[in-house]
N, C-alpha and C positions, 0 to 999 in steps of 0.2 A: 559181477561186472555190470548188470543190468541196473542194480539196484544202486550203485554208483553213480550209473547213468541219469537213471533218476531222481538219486540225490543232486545231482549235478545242477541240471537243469530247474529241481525245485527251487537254488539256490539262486539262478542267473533270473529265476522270475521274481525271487522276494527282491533280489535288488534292483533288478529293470520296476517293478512298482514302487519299491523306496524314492528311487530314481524323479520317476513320473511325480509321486506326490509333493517332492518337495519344490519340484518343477511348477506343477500348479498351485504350489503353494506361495511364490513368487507374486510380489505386487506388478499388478499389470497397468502400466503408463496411460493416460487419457490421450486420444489424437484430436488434432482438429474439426475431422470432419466427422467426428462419434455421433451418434443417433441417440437420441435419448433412453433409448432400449438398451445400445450397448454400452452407453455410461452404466445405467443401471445395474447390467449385470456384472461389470469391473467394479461399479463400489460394493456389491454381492460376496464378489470374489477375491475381493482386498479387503473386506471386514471392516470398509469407512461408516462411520454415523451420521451420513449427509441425504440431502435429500435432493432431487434435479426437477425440473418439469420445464415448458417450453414458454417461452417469455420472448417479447420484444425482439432484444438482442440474437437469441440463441435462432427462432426461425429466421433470421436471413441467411444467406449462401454465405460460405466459409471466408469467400471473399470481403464481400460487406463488411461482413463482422468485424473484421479484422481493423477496417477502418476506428474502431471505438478504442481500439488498441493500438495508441502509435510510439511509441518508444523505438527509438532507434542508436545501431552504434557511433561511438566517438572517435574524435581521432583519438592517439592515443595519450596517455594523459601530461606524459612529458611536455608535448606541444602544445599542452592547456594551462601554463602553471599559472596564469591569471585566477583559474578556478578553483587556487587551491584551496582549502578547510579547514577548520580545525576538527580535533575530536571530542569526544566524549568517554572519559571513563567509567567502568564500569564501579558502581558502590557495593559494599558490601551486600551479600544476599540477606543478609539478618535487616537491613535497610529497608528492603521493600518488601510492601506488602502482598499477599496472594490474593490479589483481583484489585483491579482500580480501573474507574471510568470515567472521562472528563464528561460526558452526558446525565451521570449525576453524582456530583461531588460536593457532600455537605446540603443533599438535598436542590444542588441547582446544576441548567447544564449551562458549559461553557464554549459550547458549539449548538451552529443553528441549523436549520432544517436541511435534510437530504439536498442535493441540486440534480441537475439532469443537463449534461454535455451536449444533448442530441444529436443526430448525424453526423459527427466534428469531433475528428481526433487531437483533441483539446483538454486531455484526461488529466495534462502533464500543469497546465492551468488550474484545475478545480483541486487537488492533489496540492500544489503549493498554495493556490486559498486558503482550503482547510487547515494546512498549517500555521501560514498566517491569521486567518483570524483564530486560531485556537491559542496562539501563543500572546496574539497581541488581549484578547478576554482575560486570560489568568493575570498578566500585568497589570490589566486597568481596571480589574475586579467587575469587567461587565459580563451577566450571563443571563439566562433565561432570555424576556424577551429585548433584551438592551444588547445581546451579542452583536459585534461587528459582521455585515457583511459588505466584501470588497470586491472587488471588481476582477472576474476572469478574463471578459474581454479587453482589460486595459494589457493585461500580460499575455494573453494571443494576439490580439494587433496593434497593440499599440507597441511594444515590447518587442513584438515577437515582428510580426509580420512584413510591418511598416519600421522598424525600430531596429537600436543597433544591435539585438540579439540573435538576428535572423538566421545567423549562420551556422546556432545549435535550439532554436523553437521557434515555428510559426503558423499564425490562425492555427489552421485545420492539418497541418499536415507531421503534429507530432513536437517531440524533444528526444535529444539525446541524451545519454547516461550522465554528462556532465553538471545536471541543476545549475546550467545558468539559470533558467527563473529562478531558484533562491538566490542567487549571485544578484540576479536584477533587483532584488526586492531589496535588498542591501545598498544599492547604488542610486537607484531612479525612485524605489518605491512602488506603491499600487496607491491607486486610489478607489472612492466607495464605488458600491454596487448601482448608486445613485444615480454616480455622474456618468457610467456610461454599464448600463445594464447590458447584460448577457446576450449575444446575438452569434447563432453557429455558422450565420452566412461572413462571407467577407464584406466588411462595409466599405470600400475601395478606398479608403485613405485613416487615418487616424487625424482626432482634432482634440485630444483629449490629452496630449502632453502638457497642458501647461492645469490642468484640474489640481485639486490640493491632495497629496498624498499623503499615506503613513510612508516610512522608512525604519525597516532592521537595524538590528545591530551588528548582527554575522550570521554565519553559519555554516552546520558541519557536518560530518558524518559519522555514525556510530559504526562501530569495529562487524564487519560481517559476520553472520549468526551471533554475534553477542547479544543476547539475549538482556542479561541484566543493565548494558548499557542502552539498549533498547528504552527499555521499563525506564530505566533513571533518564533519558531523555524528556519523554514521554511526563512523567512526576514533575520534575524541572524545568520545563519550557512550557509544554504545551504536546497541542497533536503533533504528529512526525510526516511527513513527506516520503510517503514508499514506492517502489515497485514491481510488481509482480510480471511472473508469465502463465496468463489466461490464458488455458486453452477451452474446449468444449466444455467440460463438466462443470469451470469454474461461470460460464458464461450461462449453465443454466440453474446453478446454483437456488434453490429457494429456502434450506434451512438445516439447520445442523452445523456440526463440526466439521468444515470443510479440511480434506487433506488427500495427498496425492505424492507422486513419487520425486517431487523435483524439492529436494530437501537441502541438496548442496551448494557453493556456490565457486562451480569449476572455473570463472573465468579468472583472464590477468590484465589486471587485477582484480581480486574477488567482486567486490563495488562495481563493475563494468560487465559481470556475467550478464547472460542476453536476458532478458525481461522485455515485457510490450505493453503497460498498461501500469497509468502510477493511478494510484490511491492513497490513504491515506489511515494511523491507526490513530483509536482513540484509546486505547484501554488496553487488560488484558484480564485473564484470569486462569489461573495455574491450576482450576478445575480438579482439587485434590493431587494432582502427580505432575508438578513441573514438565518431567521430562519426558511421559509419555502423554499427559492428556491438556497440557496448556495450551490456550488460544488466545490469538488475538480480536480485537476489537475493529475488524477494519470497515472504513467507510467508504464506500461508491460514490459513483456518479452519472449515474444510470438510473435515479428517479426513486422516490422513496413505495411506490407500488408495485413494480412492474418486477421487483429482480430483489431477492435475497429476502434478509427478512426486517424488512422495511427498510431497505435503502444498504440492511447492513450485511457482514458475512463475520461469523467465528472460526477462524480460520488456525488450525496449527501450527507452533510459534515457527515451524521452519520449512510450510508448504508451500508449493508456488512462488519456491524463492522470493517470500516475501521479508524476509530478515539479512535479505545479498546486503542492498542497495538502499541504507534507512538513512533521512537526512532531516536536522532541524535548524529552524529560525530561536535566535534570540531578541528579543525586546525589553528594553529599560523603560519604565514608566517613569515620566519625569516627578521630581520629589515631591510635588502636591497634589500625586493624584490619591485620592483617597480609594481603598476597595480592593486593591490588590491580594494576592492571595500566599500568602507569608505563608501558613500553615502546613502547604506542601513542604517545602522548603526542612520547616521545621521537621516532620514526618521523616523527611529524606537522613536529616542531620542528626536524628534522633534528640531532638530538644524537648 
Protein backbone atom coordinates (compact mmCIF):
# COMPACT_ATOMS: atom_id res chain seq x y z
CA UNK A 1 0.00 0.00 0.00
CA UNK A 2 2.76 2.25 0.84
CA UNK A 3 4.75 1.60 -2.14
CA UNK A 4 1.46 2.50 -4.20
CA UNK A 5 1.45 5.55 -2.30
CA UNK A 6 4.56 6.36 -3.47
CA UNK A 7 4.22 5.35 -6.85
CA UNK A 8 1.29 7.64 -6.68
CA UNK A 9 2.69 10.69 -5.87
CA UNK A 10 6.03 9.82 -8.03
CA UNK A 11 3.47 10.09 -10.75
CA UNK A 12 1.49 13.48 -9.84
CA UNK A 13 5.15 14.96 -9.61
CA UNK A 14 6.34 13.82 -13.22
CA UNK A 15 3.21 15.45 -14.37
CA UNK A 16 2.88 18.66 -12.19
CA UNK A 17 6.85 19.15 -13.68
CA UNK A 18 5.74 17.98 -17.35
CA UNK A 19 2.98 20.40 -16.57
CA UNK A 20 5.41 23.42 -15.36
CA UNK A 21 7.77 22.98 -18.29
CA UNK A 22 5.57 23.23 -21.02
CA UNK A 23 4.02 26.11 -19.04
CA UNK A 24 7.37 27.80 -19.18
CA UNK A 25 7.86 26.63 -22.33
CA UNK A 26 5.06 29.10 -23.57
CA UNK A 27 6.19 32.33 -25.62
CA UNK A 28 5.89 35.23 -23.18
CA UNK A 29 4.12 38.47 -24.85
CA UNK A 30 6.36 41.90 -24.55
CA UNK A 31 4.29 44.66 -22.39
CA UNK A 32 4.60 48.38 -22.72
CA UNK A 33 6.26 49.20 -19.94
CA UNK A 34 9.16 46.15 -20.13
CA UNK A 35 12.51 47.35 -19.00
CA UNK A 36 15.19 46.57 -21.08
CA UNK A 37 16.20 43.69 -18.65
CA UNK A 38 12.88 42.07 -18.83
CA UNK A 39 12.76 42.29 -22.72
CA UNK A 40 15.88 40.71 -22.49
CA UNK A 41 15.09 37.78 -20.54
CA UNK A 42 11.61 37.18 -22.63
CA UNK A 43 13.62 37.05 -25.77
CA UNK A 44 15.93 34.64 -23.44
CA UNK A 45 12.93 32.77 -22.85
CA UNK A 46 11.21 32.72 -26.25
CA UNK A 47 14.43 31.64 -28.05
CA UNK A 48 14.14 35.16 -30.36
CA UNK A 49 17.44 36.10 -32.31
CA UNK A 50 16.97 39.92 -31.69
CA UNK A 51 18.80 42.09 -29.94
CA UNK A 52 17.25 45.62 -27.59
CA UNK A 53 19.29 48.31 -26.06
CA UNK A 54 17.97 51.78 -24.94
CA UNK A 55 17.69 54.50 -27.82
CA UNK A 56 15.96 57.81 -28.07
CA UNK A 57 12.61 56.44 -28.39
CA UNK A 58 12.60 53.55 -25.80
CA UNK A 59 14.00 55.99 -22.66
CA UNK A 60 10.99 58.25 -22.66
CA UNK A 61 7.80 57.32 -20.27
CA UNK A 62 5.51 54.85 -21.72
CA UNK A 63 3.46 57.73 -22.32
CA UNK A 64 5.54 59.80 -24.62
CA UNK A 65 6.29 57.03 -26.54
CA UNK A 66 3.37 56.24 -27.56
CA UNK A 67 2.96 59.49 -29.07
CA UNK A 68 5.52 58.09 -32.18
CA UNK A 69 2.82 55.56 -32.35
CA UNK A 70 -0.44 57.04 -33.64
CA UNK A 71 -2.63 54.82 -35.42
CA UNK A 72 -5.96 54.74 -34.39
CA UNK A 73 -9.49 52.93 -34.79
CA UNK A 74 -12.24 53.54 -37.80
CA UNK A 75 -15.38 53.78 -38.19
CA UNK A 76 -16.46 50.78 -39.37
CA UNK A 77 -15.83 50.17 -42.93
CA UNK A 78 -19.30 49.90 -44.28
CA UNK A 79 -19.62 53.67 -43.41
CA UNK A 80 -16.31 54.34 -45.44
CA UNK A 81 -17.22 52.89 -48.82
CA UNK A 82 -15.61 55.99 -50.37
CA UNK A 83 -12.26 54.20 -49.22
CA UNK A 84 -12.87 51.28 -50.99
CA UNK A 85 -9.68 49.22 -52.71
CA UNK A 86 -8.77 47.11 -54.79
CA UNK A 87 -6.78 43.83 -54.17
CA UNK A 88 -3.90 42.20 -55.07
CA UNK A 89 -3.40 38.52 -55.85
CA UNK A 90 -1.33 36.27 -54.80
CA UNK A 91 1.30 34.72 -57.96
CA UNK A 92 2.49 31.76 -57.85
CA UNK A 93 5.22 30.67 -55.31
CA UNK A 94 7.51 29.24 -57.99
CA UNK A 95 7.14 33.29 -59.10
CA UNK A 96 8.97 34.83 -56.65
CA UNK A 97 12.15 34.78 -55.58
CA UNK A 98 13.67 33.90 -51.93
CA UNK A 99 14.98 37.42 -50.98
CA UNK A 100 14.61 40.74 -52.87
CA UNK A 101 15.30 44.44 -51.89
CA UNK A 102 14.35 47.67 -53.48
CA UNK A 103 17.60 49.25 -51.71
CA UNK A 104 19.59 47.23 -54.01
CA UNK A 105 18.09 46.01 -57.12
CA UNK A 106 20.47 45.42 -60.17
CA UNK A 107 23.05 47.03 -58.06
CA UNK A 108 21.00 50.39 -57.38
CA UNK A 109 18.61 51.66 -54.71
CA UNK A 110 15.23 52.77 -55.29
CA UNK A 111 14.52 54.48 -52.07
CA UNK A 112 16.26 57.24 -50.43
CA UNK A 113 17.68 57.78 -47.13
CA UNK A 114 16.12 56.84 -43.76
CA UNK A 115 13.73 60.08 -42.41
CA UNK A 116 13.09 60.98 -38.72
CA UNK A 117 9.18 61.87 -37.74
CA UNK A 118 10.36 63.56 -34.63
CA UNK A 119 8.23 64.28 -31.67
CA UNK A 120 4.88 63.99 -34.18
CA UNK A 121 2.75 61.18 -34.64
CA UNK A 122 3.02 61.53 -38.28
CA UNK A 123 4.42 57.78 -38.82
CA UNK A 124 1.12 57.40 -40.92
CA UNK A 125 2.74 60.40 -43.39
CA UNK A 126 6.37 59.04 -43.72
CA UNK A 127 4.82 55.29 -44.21
CA UNK A 128 2.69 56.54 -47.30
CA UNK A 129 6.08 58.54 -48.48
CA UNK A 130 8.03 55.68 -48.58
CA UNK A 131 5.42 54.07 -50.67
CA UNK A 132 5.04 56.65 -52.73
CA UNK A 133 8.24 57.52 -53.75
CA UNK A 134 9.25 53.81 -53.91
CA UNK A 135 6.51 53.12 -56.32
CA UNK A 136 6.69 56.38 -58.27
CA UNK A 137 11.18 55.45 -58.70
CA UNK A 138 10.54 51.92 -60.25
CA UNK A 139 8.18 53.68 -62.84
CA UNK A 140 10.33 56.38 -63.79
CA UNK A 141 13.52 54.36 -63.47
CA UNK A 142 15.04 57.03 -60.97
CA UNK A 143 17.22 55.44 -58.15
CA UNK A 144 20.39 56.11 -56.30
CA UNK A 145 20.87 59.65 -55.97
CA UNK A 146 17.93 60.83 -58.48
CA UNK A 147 15.29 58.96 -56.08
CA UNK A 148 12.15 61.11 -55.56
CA UNK A 149 11.64 62.74 -52.32
CA UNK A 150 8.06 64.15 -51.55
CA UNK A 151 6.67 65.86 -49.07
CA UNK A 152 5.17 64.40 -45.44
CA UNK A 153 4.27 67.57 -44.38
CA UNK A 154 1.98 68.36 -47.39
CA UNK A 155 -0.12 65.03 -46.28
CA UNK A 156 -0.02 65.94 -42.38
CA UNK A 157 -1.20 69.47 -42.86
CA UNK A 158 -1.82 70.27 -45.71
CA UNK A 159 -4.01 67.06 -46.34
CA UNK A 160 -4.39 66.18 -43.17
CA UNK A 161 -4.78 68.87 -40.71
CA UNK A 162 -5.91 71.97 -42.55
CA UNK A 163 -7.48 69.80 -45.52
CA UNK A 164 -10.38 67.74 -46.39
CA UNK A 165 -8.99 64.58 -44.80
CA UNK A 166 -9.00 65.61 -41.22
CA UNK A 167 -11.59 63.46 -40.19
CA UNK A 168 -9.30 60.14 -40.65
CA UNK A 169 -5.40 61.92 -40.30
CA UNK A 170 -3.92 64.97 -38.96
CA UNK A 171 -0.38 66.89 -38.35
CA UNK A 172 0.67 65.20 -35.28
CA UNK A 173 -2.17 63.40 -33.98
CA UNK A 174 -2.04 60.16 -36.13
CA UNK A 175 -4.36 58.09 -38.78
CA UNK A 176 -6.88 55.57 -38.86
CA UNK A 177 -6.82 52.09 -40.24
CA UNK A 178 -8.63 53.43 -43.35
CA UNK A 179 -5.39 54.75 -45.63
CA UNK A 180 -7.07 57.81 -46.60
CA UNK A 181 -3.54 59.17 -47.15
CA UNK A 182 -3.32 56.54 -49.93
CA UNK A 183 -6.92 57.53 -51.01
CA UNK A 184 -5.48 61.34 -50.89
CA UNK A 185 -2.45 60.52 -52.88
CA UNK A 186 -4.88 59.21 -55.53
CA UNK A 187 -7.17 62.32 -55.65
CA UNK A 188 -5.10 65.57 -54.55
CA UNK A 189 -1.59 64.13 -54.89
CA UNK A 190 1.67 65.13 -52.74
CA UNK A 191 3.94 67.27 -53.83
CA UNK A 192 8.17 67.55 -53.38
CA UNK A 193 10.04 67.60 -50.39
CA UNK A 194 11.17 71.00 -51.75
CA UNK A 195 8.12 72.90 -51.89
CA UNK A 196 7.36 72.42 -48.32
CA UNK A 197 10.06 70.47 -46.22
CA UNK A 198 9.38 68.54 -43.23
CA UNK A 199 8.26 70.36 -39.99
CA UNK A 200 6.76 68.26 -36.82
CA UNK A 201 5.49 71.66 -35.39
CA UNK A 202 2.01 72.83 -36.71
CA UNK A 203 2.59 75.64 -39.14
CA UNK A 204 -0.90 77.13 -38.36
CA UNK A 205 -2.24 77.12 -41.79
CA UNK A 206 -1.36 75.30 -45.12
CA UNK A 207 -0.24 77.43 -48.33
CA UNK A 208 1.06 74.80 -50.12
CA UNK A 209 -2.25 73.56 -52.12
CA UNK A 210 -1.86 75.03 -55.07
CA UNK A 211 2.38 73.57 -55.29
CA UNK A 212 2.73 71.09 -58.33
CA UNK A 213 2.07 67.56 -57.39
CA UNK A 214 2.58 63.92 -58.38
CA UNK A 215 -0.87 62.00 -58.52
CA UNK A 216 -1.48 57.79 -58.21
CA UNK A 217 -3.15 55.82 -59.98
CA UNK A 218 -5.15 53.70 -57.13
CA UNK A 219 -4.57 51.66 -54.59
CA UNK A 220 -5.15 48.57 -52.54
CA UNK A 221 -4.66 46.15 -50.12
CA UNK A 222 -3.16 42.69 -50.02
CA UNK A 223 -5.13 39.81 -48.38
CA UNK A 224 -4.17 39.55 -44.51
CA UNK A 225 -1.04 37.32 -43.70
CA UNK A 226 -0.80 36.69 -47.38
CA UNK A 227 2.33 36.62 -47.51
CA UNK A 228 3.06 35.89 -51.37
CA UNK A 229 0.74 38.62 -52.25
CA UNK A 230 2.72 40.77 -49.96
CA UNK A 231 6.03 39.84 -52.06
CA UNK A 232 4.08 40.20 -55.37
CA UNK A 233 3.08 43.79 -54.26
CA UNK A 234 6.20 44.62 -53.14
CA UNK A 235 8.13 43.12 -57.04
CA UNK A 236 5.19 45.01 -58.76
CA UNK A 237 4.68 48.40 -57.52
CA UNK A 238 7.16 49.33 -55.33
CA UNK A 239 7.60 49.53 -51.30
CA UNK A 240 4.15 48.85 -49.50
CA UNK A 241 2.53 50.96 -46.82
CA UNK A 242 2.17 48.79 -43.28
CA UNK A 243 1.28 48.75 -39.99
CA UNK A 244 2.42 47.36 -37.06
CA UNK A 245 1.86 47.25 -33.13
CA UNK A 246 4.97 48.42 -31.37
CA UNK A 247 5.20 47.61 -28.14
CA UNK A 248 8.49 47.83 -25.85
CA UNK A 249 10.79 45.41 -27.28
CA UNK A 250 9.87 46.64 -30.82
CA UNK A 251 10.75 50.19 -29.72
CA UNK A 252 14.11 49.15 -28.52
CA UNK A 253 14.85 47.02 -31.14
CA UNK A 254 18.68 47.45 -32.44
CA UNK A 255 19.42 44.24 -34.54
CA UNK A 256 18.42 40.80 -35.53
CA UNK A 257 15.47 38.97 -36.45
CA UNK A 258 12.81 40.77 -34.76
CA UNK A 259 9.67 38.53 -33.58
CA UNK A 260 7.13 38.25 -30.92
CA UNK A 261 3.83 36.83 -30.09
CA UNK A 262 1.27 39.05 -32.09
CA UNK A 263 1.26 36.75 -35.33
CA UNK A 264 -2.57 36.84 -35.93
CA UNK A 265 -4.68 39.11 -37.14
CA UNK A 266 -8.06 38.74 -34.74
CA UNK A 267 -9.85 41.79 -35.83
CA UNK A 268 -13.18 42.42 -38.00
CA UNK A 269 -12.18 42.79 -40.34
CA UNK A 270 -8.79 41.33 -40.30
CA UNK A 271 -7.21 44.85 -42.21
CA UNK A 272 -8.65 46.78 -39.15
CA UNK A 273 -7.05 44.58 -36.38
CA UNK A 274 -5.59 47.21 -33.75
CA UNK A 275 -1.93 48.22 -34.83
CA UNK A 276 -0.29 51.85 -33.74
CA UNK A 277 2.59 52.62 -35.87
CA UNK A 278 2.67 52.40 -39.94
CA UNK A 279 6.00 51.74 -41.59
CA UNK A 280 6.78 50.64 -44.26
CA UNK A 281 8.59 47.29 -46.14
CA UNK A 282 11.08 47.10 -48.71
CA UNK A 283 12.12 43.60 -49.22
CA UNK A 284 12.15 40.32 -47.81
CA UNK A 285 14.10 37.21 -47.48
CA UNK A 286 12.85 33.66 -46.71
CA UNK A 287 16.18 33.30 -44.97
CA UNK A 288 16.41 29.42 -45.93
CA UNK A 289 12.76 28.39 -44.39
CA UNK A 290 9.78 30.53 -45.54
CA UNK A 291 7.81 29.40 -42.92
CA UNK A 292 9.67 29.46 -39.88
CA UNK A 293 12.63 31.88 -40.63
CA UNK A 294 11.49 34.63 -43.20
CA UNK A 295 11.67 38.30 -42.59
CA UNK A 296 10.79 41.33 -43.76
CA UNK A 297 12.66 44.27 -44.77
CA UNK A 298 11.00 46.98 -42.84
CA UNK A 299 11.78 50.67 -42.88
CA UNK A 300 11.31 53.27 -39.88
CA UNK A 301 11.02 56.52 -39.21
CA UNK A 302 12.77 57.25 -36.32
CA UNK A 303 16.29 58.38 -37.85
CA UNK A 304 18.72 56.13 -39.54
CA UNK A 305 21.22 56.23 -36.15
CA UNK A 306 19.47 56.13 -33.18
CA UNK A 307 17.09 52.87 -33.59
CA UNK A 308 17.34 49.39 -35.41
CA UNK A 309 19.90 48.71 -37.63
CA UNK A 310 20.44 51.71 -39.52
CA UNK A 311 17.18 53.16 -39.78
CA UNK A 312 15.90 49.36 -40.38
CA UNK A 313 14.33 46.10 -38.68
CA UNK A 314 14.14 42.34 -40.15
CA UNK A 315 11.27 41.58 -38.93
CA UNK A 316 9.28 38.08 -39.06
CA UNK A 317 6.95 37.76 -42.05
CA UNK A 318 3.94 37.68 -39.41
CA UNK A 319 5.38 39.56 -36.09
CA UNK A 320 3.88 42.71 -34.75
CA UNK A 321 1.00 42.07 -37.07
CA UNK A 322 2.98 43.50 -39.60
CA UNK A 323 1.34 41.46 -42.58
CA UNK A 324 -2.77 42.47 -40.95
CA UNK A 325 -2.87 45.67 -42.49
CA UNK A 326 -0.40 45.85 -46.05
CA UNK A 327 -1.41 48.52 -48.69
CA UNK A 328 0.04 49.84 -52.14
CA UNK A 329 0.11 52.69 -54.56
CA UNK A 330 0.03 52.27 -58.35
CA UNK A 331 1.87 54.69 -60.69
CA UNK A 332 1.75 54.77 -64.60
CA UNK A 333 4.81 56.45 -66.04
CA UNK A 334 3.68 58.36 -68.97
CA UNK A 335 4.88 56.61 -72.32
CA UNK A 336 8.11 58.76 -72.86
CA UNK A 337 9.49 58.23 -69.81
CA UNK A 338 12.68 56.47 -70.44
CA UNK A 339 14.23 54.01 -67.32
CA UNK A 340 11.57 52.32 -65.98
CA UNK A 341 11.97 49.10 -64.52
CA UNK A 342 10.28 46.34 -67.06
CA UNK A 343 12.42 43.67 -65.61
CA UNK A 344 10.66 43.12 -62.28
CA UNK A 345 7.62 42.66 -64.25
CA UNK A 346 9.25 40.30 -66.29
CA UNK A 347 10.79 38.24 -63.30
CA UNK A 348 7.23 38.19 -61.87
CA UNK A 349 5.78 36.88 -65.35
CA UNK A 350 8.42 34.60 -65.82
CA UNK A 351 9.49 36.02 -69.16
Amino acid sequence: MIRRLFAYAAMVCVVFLAAQRNAWAEPIPFDADDTIDEIREKIRHNGYQFTVAPNPIFNLPPAERSTYRSRRASLPPAENSRLAASSVSALPKKALPTSFDWRSYNGHSYIGPIKNQGSCGSCYAFGAVAAAEGVYNVAMGRYDANVADFSESFIAWCLGEYGPYYDHFAGCSGADYDYAELLALTVEGVTWEANFPYTPSDPGSCTHMSDPVVKFDSWGRCGCNDIDAIKTAIMTYGVVDVAVYADSAFDAYSGGIYEDTLTTCPGSPCAYTTTNHAVALVGWDDNGDAENNGYWILRNSWGSTDWGEGGYMRIKYTSARVACSVAYLTYTAPADTPGSVPAVNSLLLGD
